[in-house]
MARLODO-875435 format. One line per field, with one value per atom (N, C-alpha, C): residue number from 1; residue in one letter; atom name; x, y, z. Coordinates in steps of 0.05 Angstrom, whole numbers. Atoms other than C-alpha are relative to their C-alpha. Layout:
! residues N
pos <- NUM_...
code <- a_...
site <- CA_...
px <- X_...
py <- Y_...
pz <- Z_...
***
This chain:
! residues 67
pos <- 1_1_1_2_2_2_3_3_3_4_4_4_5_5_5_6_6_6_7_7_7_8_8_8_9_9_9_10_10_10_11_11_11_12_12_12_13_13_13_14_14_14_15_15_15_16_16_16_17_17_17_18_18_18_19_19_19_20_20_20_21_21_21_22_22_22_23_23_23_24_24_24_25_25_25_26_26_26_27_27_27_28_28_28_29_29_29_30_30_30_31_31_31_32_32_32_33_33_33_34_34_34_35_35_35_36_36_36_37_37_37_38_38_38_39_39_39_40_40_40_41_41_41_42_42_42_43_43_43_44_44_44_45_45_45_46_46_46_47_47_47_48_48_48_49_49_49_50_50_50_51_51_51_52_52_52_53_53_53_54_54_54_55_55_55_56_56_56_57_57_57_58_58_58_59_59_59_60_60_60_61_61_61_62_62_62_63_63_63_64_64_64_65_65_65_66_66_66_67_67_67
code <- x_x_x_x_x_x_x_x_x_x_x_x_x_x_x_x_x_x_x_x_x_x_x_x_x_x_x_x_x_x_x_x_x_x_x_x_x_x_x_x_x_x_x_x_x_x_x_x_x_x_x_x_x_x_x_x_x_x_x_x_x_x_x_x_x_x_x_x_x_x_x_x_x_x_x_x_x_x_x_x_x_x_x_x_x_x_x_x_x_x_x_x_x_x_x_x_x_x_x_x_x_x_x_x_x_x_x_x_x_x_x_x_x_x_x_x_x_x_x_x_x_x_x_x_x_x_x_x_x_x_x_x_x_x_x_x_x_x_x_x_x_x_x_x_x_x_x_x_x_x_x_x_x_x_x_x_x_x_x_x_x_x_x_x_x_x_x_x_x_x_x_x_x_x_x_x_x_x_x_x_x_x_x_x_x_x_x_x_x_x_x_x_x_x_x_x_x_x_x_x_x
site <- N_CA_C_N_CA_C_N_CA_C_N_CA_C_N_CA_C_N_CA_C_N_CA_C_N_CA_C_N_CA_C_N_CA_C_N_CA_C_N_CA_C_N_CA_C_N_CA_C_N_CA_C_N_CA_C_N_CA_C_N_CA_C_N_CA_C_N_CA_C_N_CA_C_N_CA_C_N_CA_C_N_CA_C_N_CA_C_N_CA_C_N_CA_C_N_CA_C_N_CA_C_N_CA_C_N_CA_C_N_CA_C_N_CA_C_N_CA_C_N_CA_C_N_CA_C_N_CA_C_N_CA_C_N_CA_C_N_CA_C_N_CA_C_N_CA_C_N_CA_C_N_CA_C_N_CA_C_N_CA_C_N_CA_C_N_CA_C_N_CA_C_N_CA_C_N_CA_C_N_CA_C_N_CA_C_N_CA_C_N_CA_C_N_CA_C_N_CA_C_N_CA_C_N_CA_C_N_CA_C_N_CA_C_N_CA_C_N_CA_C_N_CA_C_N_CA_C_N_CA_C_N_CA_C
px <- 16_0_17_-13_52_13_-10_93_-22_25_20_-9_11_10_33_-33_86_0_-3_79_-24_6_17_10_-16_55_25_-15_108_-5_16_72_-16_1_41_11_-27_104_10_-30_140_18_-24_175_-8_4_184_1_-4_210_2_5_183_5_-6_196_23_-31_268_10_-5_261_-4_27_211_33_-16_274_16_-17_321_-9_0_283_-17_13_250_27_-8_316_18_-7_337_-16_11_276_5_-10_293_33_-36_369_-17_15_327_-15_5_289_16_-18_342_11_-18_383_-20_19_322_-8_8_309_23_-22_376_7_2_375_-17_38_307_16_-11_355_9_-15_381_-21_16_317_-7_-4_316_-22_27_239_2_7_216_-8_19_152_6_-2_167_25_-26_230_-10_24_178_-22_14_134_9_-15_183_11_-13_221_-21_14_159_-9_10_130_19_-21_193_6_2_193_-21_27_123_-3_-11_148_14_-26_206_-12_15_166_-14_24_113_17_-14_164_11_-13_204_-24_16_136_-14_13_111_13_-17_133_-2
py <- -24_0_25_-16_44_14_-13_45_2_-11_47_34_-36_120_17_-27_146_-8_-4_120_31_-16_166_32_-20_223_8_-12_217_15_-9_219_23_-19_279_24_-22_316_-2_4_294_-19_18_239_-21_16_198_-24_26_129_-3_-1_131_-37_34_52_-10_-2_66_12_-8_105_-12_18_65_-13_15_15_14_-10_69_13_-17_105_-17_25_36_1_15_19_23_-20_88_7_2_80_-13_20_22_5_3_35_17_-14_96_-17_19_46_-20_14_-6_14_-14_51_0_-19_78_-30_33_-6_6_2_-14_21_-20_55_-8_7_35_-28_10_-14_6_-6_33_8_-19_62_-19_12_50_-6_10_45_-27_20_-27_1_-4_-13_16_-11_34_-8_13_0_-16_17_-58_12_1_-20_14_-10_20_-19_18_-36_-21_9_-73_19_-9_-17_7_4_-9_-27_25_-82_-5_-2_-77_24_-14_-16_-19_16_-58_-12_13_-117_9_-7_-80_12_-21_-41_-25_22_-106_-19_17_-132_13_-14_-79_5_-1_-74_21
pz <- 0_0_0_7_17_-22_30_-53_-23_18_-84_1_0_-46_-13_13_-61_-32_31_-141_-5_3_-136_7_-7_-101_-14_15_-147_-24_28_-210_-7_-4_-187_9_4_-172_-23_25_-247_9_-15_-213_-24_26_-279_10_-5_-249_31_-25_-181_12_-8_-170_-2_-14_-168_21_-20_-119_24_-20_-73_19_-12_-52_14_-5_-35_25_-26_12_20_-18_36_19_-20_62_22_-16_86_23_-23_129_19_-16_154_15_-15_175_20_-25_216_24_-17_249_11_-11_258_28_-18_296_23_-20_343_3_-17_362_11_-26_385_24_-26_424_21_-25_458_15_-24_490_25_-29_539_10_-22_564_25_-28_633_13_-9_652_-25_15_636_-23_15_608_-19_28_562_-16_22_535_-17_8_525_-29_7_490_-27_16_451_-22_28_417_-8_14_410_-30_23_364_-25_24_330_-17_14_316_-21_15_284_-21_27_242_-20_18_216_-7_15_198_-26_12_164_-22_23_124_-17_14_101_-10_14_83_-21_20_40_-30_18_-30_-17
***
């Protein structure tokens, strides 16, 4: 769904080959997320460390499942 809304957002900027782009800033998301999981290791309350790298985990997924 995602690279379905950014082909339309490209195509409406002039973005001629928007499905070369899609991968590049897929995995530039992902290194962002990668980094901000392993930080959420140091937070020092449980619960929110818990709840933190769960939702980061459930970004990541979702991103490495979208195409």
């Amino acid at each position: 769904m995602a690279s379905t809304i950014f082909r339309s957002v490209a195509n409406e900027n002039g973005i001629s080959i928007p499905d070369d782009l899609w991968p590049r800033i897929k995995g530039y998301n992902l290194s962002l997320l990668f980094q901000a999981y392993s930080v959420s290791h140091d937070v020092q309350n449980a619960r929110l460390k818990k709840k933190l790298s769960d939702a980061l985990s459930q970004q990541i997924e979702t991103l490495i499942e979208s195409h």
